[in-house]
DOTI-439002 format. One line per 8 residues: number of its first residue (from 1); their letters; for each residue x negated, y, z of N, C-alpha, C. Coordinates in nm, 2 decimals, padded with zeros to 4 digits. Last residue first. Layout:
NUM> a> X/Y/Z/X/Y/Z/X/Y/Z | ...
END
This chain:
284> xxxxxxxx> -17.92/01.72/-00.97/-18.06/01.64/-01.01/-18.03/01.70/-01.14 | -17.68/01.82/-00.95/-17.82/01.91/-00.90/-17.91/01.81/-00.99 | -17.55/01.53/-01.00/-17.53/01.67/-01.06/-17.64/01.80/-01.04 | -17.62/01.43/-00.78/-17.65/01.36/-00.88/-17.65/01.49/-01.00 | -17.47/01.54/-00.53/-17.60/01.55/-00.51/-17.70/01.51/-00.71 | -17.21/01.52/-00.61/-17.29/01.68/-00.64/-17.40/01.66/-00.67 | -17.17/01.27/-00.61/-17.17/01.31/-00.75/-17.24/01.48/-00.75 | -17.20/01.24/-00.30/-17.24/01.17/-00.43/-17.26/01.23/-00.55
276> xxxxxxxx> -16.97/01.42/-00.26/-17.14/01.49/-00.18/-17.20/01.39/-00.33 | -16.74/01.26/-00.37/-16.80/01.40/-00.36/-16.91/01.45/-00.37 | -16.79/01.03/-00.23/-16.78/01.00/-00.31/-16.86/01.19/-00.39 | -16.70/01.14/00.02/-16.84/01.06/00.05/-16.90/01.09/-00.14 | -16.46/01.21/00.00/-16.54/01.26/00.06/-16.69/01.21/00.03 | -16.33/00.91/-00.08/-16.37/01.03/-00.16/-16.44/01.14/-00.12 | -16.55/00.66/00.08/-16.45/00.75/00.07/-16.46/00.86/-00.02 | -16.78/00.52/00.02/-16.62/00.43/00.00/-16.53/00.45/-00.01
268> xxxxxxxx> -17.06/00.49/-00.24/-16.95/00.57/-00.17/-16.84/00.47/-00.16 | -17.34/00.39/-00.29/-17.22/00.30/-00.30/-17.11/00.38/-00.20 | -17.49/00.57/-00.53/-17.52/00.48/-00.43/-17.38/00.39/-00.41 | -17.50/00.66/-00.77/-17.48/00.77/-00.71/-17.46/00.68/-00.57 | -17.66/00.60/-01.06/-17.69/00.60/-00.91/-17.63/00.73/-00.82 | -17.63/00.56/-01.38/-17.59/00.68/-01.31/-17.55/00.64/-01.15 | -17.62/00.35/-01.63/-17.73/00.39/-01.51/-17.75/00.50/-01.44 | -17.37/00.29/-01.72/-17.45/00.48/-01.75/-17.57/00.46/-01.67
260> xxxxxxxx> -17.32/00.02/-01.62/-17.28/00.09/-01.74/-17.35/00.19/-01.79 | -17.41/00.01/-01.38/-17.39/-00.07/-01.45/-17.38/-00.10/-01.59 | -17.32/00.24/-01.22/-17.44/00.21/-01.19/-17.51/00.11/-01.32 | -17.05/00.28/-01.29/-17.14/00.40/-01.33/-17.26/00.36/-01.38 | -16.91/00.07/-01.17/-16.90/00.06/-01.29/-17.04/00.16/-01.35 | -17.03/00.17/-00.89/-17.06/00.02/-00.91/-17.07/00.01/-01.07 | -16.83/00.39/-00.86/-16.97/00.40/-00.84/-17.01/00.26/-00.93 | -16.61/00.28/-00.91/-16.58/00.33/-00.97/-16.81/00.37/-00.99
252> xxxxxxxx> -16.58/00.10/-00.63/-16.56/00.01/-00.78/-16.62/00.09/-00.88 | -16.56/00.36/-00.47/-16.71/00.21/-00.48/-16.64/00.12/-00.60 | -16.34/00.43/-00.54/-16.47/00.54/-00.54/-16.58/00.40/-00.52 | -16.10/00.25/-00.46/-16.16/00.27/-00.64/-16.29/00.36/-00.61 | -16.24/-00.01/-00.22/-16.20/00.14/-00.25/-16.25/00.17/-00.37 | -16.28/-00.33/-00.35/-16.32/-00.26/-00.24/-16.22/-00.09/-00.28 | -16.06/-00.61/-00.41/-16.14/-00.48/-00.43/-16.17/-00.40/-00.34 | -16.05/-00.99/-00.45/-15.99/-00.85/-00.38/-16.09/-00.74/-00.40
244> xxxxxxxx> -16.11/-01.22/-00.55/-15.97/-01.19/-00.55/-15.96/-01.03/-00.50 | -16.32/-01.32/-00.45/-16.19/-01.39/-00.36/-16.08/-01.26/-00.43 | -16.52/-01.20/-00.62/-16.49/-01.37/-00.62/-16.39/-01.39/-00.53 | -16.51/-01.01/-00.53/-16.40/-01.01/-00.67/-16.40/-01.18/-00.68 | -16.68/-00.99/-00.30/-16.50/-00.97/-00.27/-16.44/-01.01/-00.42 | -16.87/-01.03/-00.42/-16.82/-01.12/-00.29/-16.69/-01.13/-00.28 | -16.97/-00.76/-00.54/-16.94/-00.92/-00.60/-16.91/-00.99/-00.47 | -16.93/-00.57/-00.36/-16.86/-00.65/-00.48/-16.81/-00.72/-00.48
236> xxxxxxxx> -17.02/-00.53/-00.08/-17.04/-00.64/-00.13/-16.94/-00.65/-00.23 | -16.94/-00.27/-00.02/-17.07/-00.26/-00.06/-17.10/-00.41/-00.13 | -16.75/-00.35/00.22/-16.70/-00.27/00.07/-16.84/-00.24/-00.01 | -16.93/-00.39/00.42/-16.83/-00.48/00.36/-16.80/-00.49/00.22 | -17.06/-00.20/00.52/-17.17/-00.33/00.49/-17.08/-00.40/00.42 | -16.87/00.02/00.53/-16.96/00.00/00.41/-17.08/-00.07/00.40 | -16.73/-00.09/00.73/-16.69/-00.08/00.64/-16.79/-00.07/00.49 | -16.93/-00.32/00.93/-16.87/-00.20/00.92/-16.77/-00.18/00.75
228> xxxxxxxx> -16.82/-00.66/00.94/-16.89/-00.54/00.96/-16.83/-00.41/00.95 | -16.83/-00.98/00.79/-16.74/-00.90/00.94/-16.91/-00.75/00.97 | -16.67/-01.22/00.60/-16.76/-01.10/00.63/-16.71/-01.01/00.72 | -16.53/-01.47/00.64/-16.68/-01.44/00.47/-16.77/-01.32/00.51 | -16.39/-01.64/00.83/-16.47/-01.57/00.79/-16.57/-01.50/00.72 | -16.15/-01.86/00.72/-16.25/-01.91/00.73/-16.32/-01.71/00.72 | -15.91/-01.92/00.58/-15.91/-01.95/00.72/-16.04/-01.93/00.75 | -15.92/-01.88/00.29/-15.89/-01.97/00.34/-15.97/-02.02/00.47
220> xxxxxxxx> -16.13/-01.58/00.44/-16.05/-01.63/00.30/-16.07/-01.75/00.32 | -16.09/-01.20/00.56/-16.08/-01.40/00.59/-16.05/-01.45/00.43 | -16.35/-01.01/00.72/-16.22/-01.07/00.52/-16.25/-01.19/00.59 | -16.27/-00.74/00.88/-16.34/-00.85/00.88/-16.27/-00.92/00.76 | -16.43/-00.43/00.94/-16.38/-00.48/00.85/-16.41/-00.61/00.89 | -16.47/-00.15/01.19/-16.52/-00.25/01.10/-16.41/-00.32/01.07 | -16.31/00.11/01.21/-16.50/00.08/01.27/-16.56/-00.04/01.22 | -16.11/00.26/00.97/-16.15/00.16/01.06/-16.31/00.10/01.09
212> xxxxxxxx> -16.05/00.47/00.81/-16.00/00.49/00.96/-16.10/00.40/01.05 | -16.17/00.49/00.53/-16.21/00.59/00.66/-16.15/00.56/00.75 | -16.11/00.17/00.46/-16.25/00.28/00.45/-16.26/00.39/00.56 | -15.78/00.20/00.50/-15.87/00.14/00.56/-16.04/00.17/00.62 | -15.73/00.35/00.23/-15.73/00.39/00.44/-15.81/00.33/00.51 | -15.80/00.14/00.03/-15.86/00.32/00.04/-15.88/00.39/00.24 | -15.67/-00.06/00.12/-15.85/-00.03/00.17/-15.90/00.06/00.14 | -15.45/-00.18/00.23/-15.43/-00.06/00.18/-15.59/-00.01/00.20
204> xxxxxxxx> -15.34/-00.39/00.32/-15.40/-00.41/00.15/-15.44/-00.26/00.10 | -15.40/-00.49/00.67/-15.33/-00.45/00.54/-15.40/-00.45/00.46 | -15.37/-00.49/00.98/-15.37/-00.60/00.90/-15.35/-00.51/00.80 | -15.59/-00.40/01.25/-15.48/-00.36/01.16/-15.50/-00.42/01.05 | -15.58/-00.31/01.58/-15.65/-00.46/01.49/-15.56/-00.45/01.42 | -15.77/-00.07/01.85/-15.73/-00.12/01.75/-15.77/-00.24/01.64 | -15.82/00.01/02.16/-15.85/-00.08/02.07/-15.75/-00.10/01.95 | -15.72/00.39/02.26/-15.68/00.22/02.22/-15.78/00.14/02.12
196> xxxxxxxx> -15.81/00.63/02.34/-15.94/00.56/02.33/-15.85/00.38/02.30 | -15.64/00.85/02.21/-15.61/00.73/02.37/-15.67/00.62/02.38 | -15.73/00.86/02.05/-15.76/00.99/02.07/-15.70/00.96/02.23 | -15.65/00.59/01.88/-15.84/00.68/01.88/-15.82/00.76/02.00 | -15.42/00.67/01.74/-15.43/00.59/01.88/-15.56/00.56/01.99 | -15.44/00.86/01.55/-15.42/00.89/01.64/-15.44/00.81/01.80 | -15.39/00.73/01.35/-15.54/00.78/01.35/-15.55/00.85/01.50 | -15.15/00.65/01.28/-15.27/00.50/01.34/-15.36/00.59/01.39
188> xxxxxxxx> -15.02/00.87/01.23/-14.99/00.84/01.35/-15.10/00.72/01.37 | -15.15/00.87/00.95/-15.15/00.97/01.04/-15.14/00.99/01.13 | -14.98/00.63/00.86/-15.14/00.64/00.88/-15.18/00.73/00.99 | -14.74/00.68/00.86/-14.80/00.57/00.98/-14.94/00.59/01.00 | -14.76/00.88/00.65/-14.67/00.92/00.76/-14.75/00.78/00.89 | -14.82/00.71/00.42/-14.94/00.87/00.48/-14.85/00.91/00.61 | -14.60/00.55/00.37/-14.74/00.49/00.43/-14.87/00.58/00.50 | -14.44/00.74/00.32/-14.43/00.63/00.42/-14.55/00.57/00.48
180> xxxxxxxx> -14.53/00.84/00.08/-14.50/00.91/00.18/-14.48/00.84/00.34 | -14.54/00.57/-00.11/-14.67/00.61/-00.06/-14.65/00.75/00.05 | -14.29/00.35/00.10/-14.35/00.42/-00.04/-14.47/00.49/00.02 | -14.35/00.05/00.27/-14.32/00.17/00.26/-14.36/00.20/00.07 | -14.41/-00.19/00.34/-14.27/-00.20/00.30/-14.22/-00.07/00.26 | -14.64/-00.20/00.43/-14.65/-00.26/00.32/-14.53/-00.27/00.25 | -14.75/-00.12/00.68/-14.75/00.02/00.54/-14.68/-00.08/00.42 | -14.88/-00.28/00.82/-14.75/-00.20/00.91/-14.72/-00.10/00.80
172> xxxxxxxx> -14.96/-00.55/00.89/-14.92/-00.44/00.73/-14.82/-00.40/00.79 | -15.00/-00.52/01.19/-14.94/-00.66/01.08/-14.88/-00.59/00.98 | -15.15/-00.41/01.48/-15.03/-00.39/01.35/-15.04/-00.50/01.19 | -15.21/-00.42/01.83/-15.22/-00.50/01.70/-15.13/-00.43/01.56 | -15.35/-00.22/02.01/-15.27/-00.27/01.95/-15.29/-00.30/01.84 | -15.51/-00.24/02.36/-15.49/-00.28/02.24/-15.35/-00.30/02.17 | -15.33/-00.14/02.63/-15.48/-00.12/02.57/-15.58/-00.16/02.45 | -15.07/00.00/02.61/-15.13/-00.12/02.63/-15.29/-00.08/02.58
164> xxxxxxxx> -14.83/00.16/02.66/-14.96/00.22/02.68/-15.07/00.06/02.69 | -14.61/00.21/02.55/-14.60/00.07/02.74/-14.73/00.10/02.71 | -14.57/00.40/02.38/-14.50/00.40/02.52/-14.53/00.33/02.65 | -14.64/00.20/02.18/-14.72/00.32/02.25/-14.70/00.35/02.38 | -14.42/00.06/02.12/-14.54/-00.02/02.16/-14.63/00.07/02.22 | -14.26/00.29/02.01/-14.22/00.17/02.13/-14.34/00.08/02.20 | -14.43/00.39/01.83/-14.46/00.46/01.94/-14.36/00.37/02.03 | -14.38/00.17/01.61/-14.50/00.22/01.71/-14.53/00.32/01.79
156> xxxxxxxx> -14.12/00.19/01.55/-14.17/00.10/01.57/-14.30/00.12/01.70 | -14.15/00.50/01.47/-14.08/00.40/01.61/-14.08/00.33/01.66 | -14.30/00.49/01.26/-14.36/00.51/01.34/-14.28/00.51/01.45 | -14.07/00.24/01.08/-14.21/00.21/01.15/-14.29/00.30/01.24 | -13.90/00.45/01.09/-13.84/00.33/01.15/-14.01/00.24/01.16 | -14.00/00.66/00.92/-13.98/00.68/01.08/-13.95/00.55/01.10 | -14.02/00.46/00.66/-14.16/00.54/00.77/-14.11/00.56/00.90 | -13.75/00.42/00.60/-13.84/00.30/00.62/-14.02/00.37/00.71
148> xxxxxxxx> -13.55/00.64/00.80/-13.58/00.61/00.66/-13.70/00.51/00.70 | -13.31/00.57/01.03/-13.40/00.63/01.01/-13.41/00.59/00.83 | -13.05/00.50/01.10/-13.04/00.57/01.00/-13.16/00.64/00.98 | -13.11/00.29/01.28/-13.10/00.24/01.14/-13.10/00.33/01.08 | -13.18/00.39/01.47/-13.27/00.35/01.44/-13.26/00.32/01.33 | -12.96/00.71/01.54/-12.96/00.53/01.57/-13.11/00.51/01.43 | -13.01/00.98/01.76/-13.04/00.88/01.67/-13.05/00.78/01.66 | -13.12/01.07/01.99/-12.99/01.02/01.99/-12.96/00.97/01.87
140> xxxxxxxx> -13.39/01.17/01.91/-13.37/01.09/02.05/-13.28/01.03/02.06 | -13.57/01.35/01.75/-13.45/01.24/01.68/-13.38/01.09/01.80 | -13.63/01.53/01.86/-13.52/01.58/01.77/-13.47/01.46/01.77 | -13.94/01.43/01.73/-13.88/01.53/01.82/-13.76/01.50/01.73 | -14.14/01.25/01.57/-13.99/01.21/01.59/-13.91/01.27/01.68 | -14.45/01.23/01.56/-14.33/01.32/01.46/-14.17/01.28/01.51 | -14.56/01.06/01.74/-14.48/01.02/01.61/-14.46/01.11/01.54 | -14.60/01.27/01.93/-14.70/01.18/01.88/-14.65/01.14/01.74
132> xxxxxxxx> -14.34/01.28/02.06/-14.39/01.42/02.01/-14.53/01.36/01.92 | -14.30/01.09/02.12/-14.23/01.11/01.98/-14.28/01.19/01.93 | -14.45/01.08/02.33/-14.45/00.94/02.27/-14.42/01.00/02.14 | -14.34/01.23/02.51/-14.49/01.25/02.45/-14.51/01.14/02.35 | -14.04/01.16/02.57/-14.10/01.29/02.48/-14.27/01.26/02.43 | -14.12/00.93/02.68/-14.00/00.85/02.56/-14.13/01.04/02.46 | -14.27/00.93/02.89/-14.34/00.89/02.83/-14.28/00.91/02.69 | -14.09/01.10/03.05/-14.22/01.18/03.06/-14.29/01.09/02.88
124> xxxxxxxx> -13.87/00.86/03.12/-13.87/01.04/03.03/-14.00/01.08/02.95 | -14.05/00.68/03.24/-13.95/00.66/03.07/-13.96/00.77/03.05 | -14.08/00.85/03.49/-14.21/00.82/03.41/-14.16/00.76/03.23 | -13.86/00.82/03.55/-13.91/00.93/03.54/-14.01/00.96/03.46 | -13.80/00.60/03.59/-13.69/00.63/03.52/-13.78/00.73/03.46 | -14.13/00.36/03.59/-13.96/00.43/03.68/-13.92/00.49/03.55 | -14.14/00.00/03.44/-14.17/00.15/03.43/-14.06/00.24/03.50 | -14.10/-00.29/03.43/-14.12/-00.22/03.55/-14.12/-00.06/03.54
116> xxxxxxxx> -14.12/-00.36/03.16/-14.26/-00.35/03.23/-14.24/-00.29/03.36 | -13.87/-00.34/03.09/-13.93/-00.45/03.10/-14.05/-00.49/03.18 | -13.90/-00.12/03.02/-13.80/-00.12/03.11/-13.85/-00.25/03.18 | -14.03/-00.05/02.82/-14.09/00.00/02.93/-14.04/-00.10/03.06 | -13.89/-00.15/02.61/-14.03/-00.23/02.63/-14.07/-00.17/02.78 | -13.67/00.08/02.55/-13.64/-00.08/02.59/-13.77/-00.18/02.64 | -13.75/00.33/02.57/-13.70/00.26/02.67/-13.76/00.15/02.72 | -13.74/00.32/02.27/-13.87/00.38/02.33/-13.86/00.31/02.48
108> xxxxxxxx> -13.47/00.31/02.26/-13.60/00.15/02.18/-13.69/00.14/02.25 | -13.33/00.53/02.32/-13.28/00.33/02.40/-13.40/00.21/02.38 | -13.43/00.70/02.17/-13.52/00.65/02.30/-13.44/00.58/02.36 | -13.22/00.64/01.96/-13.43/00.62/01.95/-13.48/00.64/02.08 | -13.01/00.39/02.02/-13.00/00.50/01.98/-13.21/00.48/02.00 | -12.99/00.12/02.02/-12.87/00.21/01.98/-12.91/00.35/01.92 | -13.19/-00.14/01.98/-13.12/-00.06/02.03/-13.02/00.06/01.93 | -13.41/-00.33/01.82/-13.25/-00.35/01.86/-13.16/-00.29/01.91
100> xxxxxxxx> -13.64/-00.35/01.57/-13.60/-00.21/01.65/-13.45/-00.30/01.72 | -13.79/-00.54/01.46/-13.86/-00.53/01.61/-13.74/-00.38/01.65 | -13.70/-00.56/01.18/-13.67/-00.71/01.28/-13.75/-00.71/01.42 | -13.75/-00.31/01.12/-13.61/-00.32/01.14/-13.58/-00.48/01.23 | -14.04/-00.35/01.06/-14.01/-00.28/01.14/-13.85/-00.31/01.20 | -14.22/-00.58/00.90/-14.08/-00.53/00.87/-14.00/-00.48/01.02 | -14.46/-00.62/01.06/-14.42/-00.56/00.92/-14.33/-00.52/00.85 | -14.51/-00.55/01.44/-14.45/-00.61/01.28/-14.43/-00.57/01.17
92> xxxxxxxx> -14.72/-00.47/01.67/-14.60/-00.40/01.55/-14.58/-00.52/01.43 | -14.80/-00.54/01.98/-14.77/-00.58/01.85/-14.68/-00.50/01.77 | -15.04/-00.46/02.25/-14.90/-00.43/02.20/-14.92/-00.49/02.07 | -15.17/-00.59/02.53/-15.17/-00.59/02.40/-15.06/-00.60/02.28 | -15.15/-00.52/02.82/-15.28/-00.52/02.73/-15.26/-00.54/02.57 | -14.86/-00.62/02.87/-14.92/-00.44/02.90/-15.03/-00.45/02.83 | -14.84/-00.85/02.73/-14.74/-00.74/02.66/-14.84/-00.61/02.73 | -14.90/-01.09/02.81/-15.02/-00.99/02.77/-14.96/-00.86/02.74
84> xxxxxxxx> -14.70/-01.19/02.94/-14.83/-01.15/03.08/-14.93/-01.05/02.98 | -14.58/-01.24/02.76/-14.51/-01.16/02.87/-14.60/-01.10/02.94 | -14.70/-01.46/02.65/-14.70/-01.34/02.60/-14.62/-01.21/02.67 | -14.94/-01.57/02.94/-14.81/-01.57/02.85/-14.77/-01.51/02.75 | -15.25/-01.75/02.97/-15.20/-01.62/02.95/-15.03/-01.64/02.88 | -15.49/-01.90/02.93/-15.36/-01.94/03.00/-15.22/-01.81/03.02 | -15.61/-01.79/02.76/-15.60/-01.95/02.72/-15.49/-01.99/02.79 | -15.74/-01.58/02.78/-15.64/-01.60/02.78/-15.57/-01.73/02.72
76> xxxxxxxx> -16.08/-01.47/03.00/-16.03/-01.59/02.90/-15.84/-01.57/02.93 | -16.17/-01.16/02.99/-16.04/-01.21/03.05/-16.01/-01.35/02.98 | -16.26/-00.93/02.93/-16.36/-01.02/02.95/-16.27/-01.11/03.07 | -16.12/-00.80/02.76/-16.18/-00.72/02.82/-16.23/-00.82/02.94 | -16.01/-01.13/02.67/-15.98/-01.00/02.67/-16.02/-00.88/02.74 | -16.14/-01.39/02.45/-16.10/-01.32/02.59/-16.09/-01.19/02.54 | -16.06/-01.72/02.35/-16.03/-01.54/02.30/-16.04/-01.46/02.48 | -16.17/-01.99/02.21/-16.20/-01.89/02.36/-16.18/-01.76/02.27
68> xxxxxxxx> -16.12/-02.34/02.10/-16.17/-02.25/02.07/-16.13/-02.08/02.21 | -15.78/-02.47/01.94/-15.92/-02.48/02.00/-16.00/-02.34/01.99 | -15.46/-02.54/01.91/-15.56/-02.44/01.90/-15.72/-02.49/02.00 | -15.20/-02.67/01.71/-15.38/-02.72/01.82/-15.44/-02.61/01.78 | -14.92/-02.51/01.78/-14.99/-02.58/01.70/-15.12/-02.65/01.77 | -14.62/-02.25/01.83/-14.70/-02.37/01.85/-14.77/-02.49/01.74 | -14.52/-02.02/01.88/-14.54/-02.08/01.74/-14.65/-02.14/01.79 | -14.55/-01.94/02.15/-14.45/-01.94/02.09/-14.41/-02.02/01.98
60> xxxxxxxx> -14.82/-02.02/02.22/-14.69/-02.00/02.29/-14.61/-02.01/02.22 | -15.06/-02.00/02.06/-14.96/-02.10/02.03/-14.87/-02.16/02.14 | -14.93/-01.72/01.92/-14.99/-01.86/01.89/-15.06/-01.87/01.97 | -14.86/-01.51/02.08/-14.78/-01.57/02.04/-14.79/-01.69/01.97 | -15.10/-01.42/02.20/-15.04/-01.57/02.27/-14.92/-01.58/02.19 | -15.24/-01.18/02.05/-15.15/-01.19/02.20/-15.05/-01.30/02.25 | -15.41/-01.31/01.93/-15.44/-01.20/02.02/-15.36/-01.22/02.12 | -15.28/-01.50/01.74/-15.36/-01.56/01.88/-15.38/-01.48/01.94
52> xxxxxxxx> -15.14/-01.27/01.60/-15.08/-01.36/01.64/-15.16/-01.45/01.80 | -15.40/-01.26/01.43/-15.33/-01.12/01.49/-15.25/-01.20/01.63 | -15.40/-01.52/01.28/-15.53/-01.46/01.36/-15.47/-01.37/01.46 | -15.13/-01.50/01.14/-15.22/-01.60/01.26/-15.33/-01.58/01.34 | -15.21/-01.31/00.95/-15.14/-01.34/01.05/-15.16/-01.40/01.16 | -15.51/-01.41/00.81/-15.51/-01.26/00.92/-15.35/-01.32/00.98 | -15.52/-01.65/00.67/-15.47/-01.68/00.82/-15.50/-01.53/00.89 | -15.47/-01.65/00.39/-15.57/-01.67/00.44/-15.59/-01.67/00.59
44> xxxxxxxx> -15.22/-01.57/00.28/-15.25/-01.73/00.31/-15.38/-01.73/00.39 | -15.34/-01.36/00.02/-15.23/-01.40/00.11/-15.22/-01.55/00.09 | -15.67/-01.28/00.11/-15.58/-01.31/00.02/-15.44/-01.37/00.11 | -15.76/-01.00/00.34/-15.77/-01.15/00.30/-15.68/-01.18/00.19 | -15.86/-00.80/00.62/-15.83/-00.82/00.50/-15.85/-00.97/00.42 | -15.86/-00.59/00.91/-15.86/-00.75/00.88/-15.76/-00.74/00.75 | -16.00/-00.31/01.10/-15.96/-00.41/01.01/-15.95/-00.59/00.90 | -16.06/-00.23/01.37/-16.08/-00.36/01.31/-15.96/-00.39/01.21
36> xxxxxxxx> -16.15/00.03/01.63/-16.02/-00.03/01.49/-16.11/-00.11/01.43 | -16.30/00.08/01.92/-16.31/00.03/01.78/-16.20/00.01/01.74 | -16.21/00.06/02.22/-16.22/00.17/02.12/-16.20/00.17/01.98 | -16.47/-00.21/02.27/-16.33/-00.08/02.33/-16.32/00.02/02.24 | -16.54/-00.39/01.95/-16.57/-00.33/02.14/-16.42/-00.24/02.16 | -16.49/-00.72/01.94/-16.53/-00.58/01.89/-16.49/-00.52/02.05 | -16.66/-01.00/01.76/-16.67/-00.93/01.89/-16.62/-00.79/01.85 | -16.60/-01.32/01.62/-16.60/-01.17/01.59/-16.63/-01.12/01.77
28> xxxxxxxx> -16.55/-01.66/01.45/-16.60/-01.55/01.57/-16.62/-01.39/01.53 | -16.32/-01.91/01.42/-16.35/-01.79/01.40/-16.44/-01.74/01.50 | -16.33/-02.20/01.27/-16.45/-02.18/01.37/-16.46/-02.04/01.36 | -16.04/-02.17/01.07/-16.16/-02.26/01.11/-16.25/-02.16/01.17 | -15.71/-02.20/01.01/-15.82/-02.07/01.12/-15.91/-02.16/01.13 | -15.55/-02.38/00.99/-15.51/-02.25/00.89/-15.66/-02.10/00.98 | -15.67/-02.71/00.90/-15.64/-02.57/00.99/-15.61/-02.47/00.88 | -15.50/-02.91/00.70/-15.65/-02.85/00.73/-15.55/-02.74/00.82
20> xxxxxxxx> -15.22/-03.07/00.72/-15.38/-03.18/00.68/-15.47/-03.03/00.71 | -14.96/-03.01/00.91/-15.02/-02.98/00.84/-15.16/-03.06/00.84 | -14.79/-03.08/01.14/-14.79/-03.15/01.05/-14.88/-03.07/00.88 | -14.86/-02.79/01.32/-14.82/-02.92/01.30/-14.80/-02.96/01.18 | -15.16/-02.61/01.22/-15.01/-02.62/01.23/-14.98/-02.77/01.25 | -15.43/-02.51/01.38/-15.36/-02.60/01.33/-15.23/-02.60/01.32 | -15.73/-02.30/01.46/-15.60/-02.33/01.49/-15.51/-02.42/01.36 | -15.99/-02.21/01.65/-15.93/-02.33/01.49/-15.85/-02.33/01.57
12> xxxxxxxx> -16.27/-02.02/01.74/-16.12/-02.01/01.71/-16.09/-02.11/01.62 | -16.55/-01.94/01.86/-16.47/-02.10/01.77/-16.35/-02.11/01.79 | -16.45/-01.69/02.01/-16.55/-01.75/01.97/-16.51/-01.95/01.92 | -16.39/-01.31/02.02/-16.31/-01.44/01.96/-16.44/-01.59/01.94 | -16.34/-01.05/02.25/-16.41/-01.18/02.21/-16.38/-01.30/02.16 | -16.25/-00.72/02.28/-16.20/-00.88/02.25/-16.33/-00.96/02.16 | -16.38/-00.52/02.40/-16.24/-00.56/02.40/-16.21/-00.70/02.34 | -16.67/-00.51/02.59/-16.60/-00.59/02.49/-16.47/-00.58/02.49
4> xxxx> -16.82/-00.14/02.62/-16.73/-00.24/02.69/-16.66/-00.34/02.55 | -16.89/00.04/02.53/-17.01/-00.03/02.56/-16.92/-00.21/02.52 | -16.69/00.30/02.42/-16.73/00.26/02.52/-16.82/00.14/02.50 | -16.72/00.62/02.24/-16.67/00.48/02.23/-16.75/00.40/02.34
END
C-alpha cells in the first residue's frame, strides 16, 4: 500500500439551496492510495453527498455553497468538471438499472471508454478482462436488462472498471440485492485491491464492511463522529447505539459476554477473529 494521499478532504460544508443547516459540516479525513474507506451513517446523514463532492457532481451538477478543499492525489478540484474527473474517479449508483443504457453487455462496458478516447483495440482487450473480473464471460451479447439484480450491479462496475480510474466510489452498491447478490459484488469489491484502486464504499452491510475496508468513517447529521480503522470504530459501542447503528454481530455478541458472563474474549469484528477468540478463552 502506497505512502501516497489519495484524497484529502479538509473543512468540507456543503449547503442546499434553500435549506436553514448544511447537510456536511467542517468535514476532514485523509486516506491514502490503495486504502477502501468505508462510510456509514443514519439515513440523512450526508455519506451521499459526501461521495458525490468526490467527483464534482456536487456542486456541478447538484448545486449548493460548498466551502472548504478536496484534493486528489494532491490535485485541489475546486475547478475540476465531472468530465475532467471521470478517468480518476469512477462512480457506481445504487440502483444499478438508472447507470446501465445500452443494448447489449459490452455496448455498456464500451460506452464510458468511448468517451475517454479509448482505441477500438484496447475496448476489446479491456470489455474481456473486465468480465473475466466480474464473472460475466459469456454474457457479451446480452441485454442488460435480462441480467438478474447482482450481474446488473457487477456490470455496473466493471463499466466503471473498464475506464481504469484510480478511485472508485460505490453508493450501497448491495442494498437492492438478496444476500446471493450482495456475496456476488462483494467478491468483485475485493478485487479492486489487486489493481491497487482507492476505494470509498457507502453501505449498511458492516459484517463486510469489517473485513474488506482499511477504515471506517460514521457521519451523523453531517458532521464526523469517527474515522479509523475498523476495529478503533466497531470497538466503540456505545457511540454507535447512541446514533442508532451496530457494529458486526461477533463484537455486539463479545460486548453482551463481557457484560453479562464476564467472559473476555476482547472485541472481535470478524468471525475469523471471533473464532481464535473463543478458542483461545476455551484453553484457558
Amino acid at each position: 500500500m502506497s505512502n501516497r494521499d489519495a484524497i484529502v478532504v479538509e473543512n468540507l460544508t456543503f449547503q442546499y439551496p434553500d435549506t436553514e443547516t448544511p447537510v456536511l459540516k467542517n468535514i476532514h479525513f485523509t486516506l491514502k492510495e490503495g486504502e477502501v474507506l468505508g462510510i456509514i451513517g443514519r439515513t440523512g446523514s450526508g455519506k451521499t453527498t459526501l461521495a458525490m463532492c468526490l467527483n464534482r457532481l456536487v456542486p456541478t451538477v447538484i448545486q449548493g455553497n460548498l466551502e472548504g478543499t478536496i484534493s486528489v492525489f494532491g490535485q485541489d478540484i475546486s475547478q475540476r468538471s465531472v468530465a475532467d474527473m471521470a478517468d480518476k474517479v469512477g462512480f457506481v449508483f445504487q440502483e444499478p438499472e438508472n447507470q446501465l443504457s445500452q443494448m447489449t453487455v459490452e455496448e455498456e462496458i464500451a460506452f464510458g471508454m468511448g468517451n475517454l478516447g479509448i482505441s477500438r483495440e484496447e475496448m476489446k482487450y479491456r470489455i474481456q478482462e473486465t468480465l473475466k473480473q466480474v464473472g460475466l464471460e459469456g454474457f457479451e451479447k446480452r441485454s442488460p436488462l435480462a441480467l438478474s439484480g447482482g450481474q446488473q450491479q457487477r456490470l455496473a462496475i466493471a463499466s466503471v472498471m473498464a475506464m481504469r480510474p484510480s478511485i472508485m466510489i460505490m453508493d450501497e452498491p448491495t442494498s437492492m440485492l438478496d444476500p446471493r447478490g450482495k456475496n456476488e459484488v462483494y467478491d468483485v469489491l475485493r478485487k479492486i485491491k489487486t489493481y491497487g484502486m482507492t476505494g470509498v464504499i457507502i453501505d449498511h452491510e458492516v459484517e463486510r464492511m469489517a473485513s474488506y475496508c482499511d477504515k471506517i468513517l460514521v457521519l451523523d447529521d453531517g458532521e464526523v463522529i469517527m474515522f479509523g480503522t475498523p476495529k478503533e470504530v466497531f470497538s466503540e459501542l456505545t457511540l454507535l447505539h447512541e446514533m442508532e447503528m451496530n457494529a458486526p454481530q461477533v463484537t455486539e455478541l463479545a460486548d453482551r459476554l463481557r457484560k453479562e458472563l464476564q467472559i473476555d474474549v476482547g472485541s472481535p469484528i470478524t468471525v475469523e477473529e471471533a473464532v481464535k477468540a473463543f478458542q483461545i478463552v476455551s484453553i484457558k
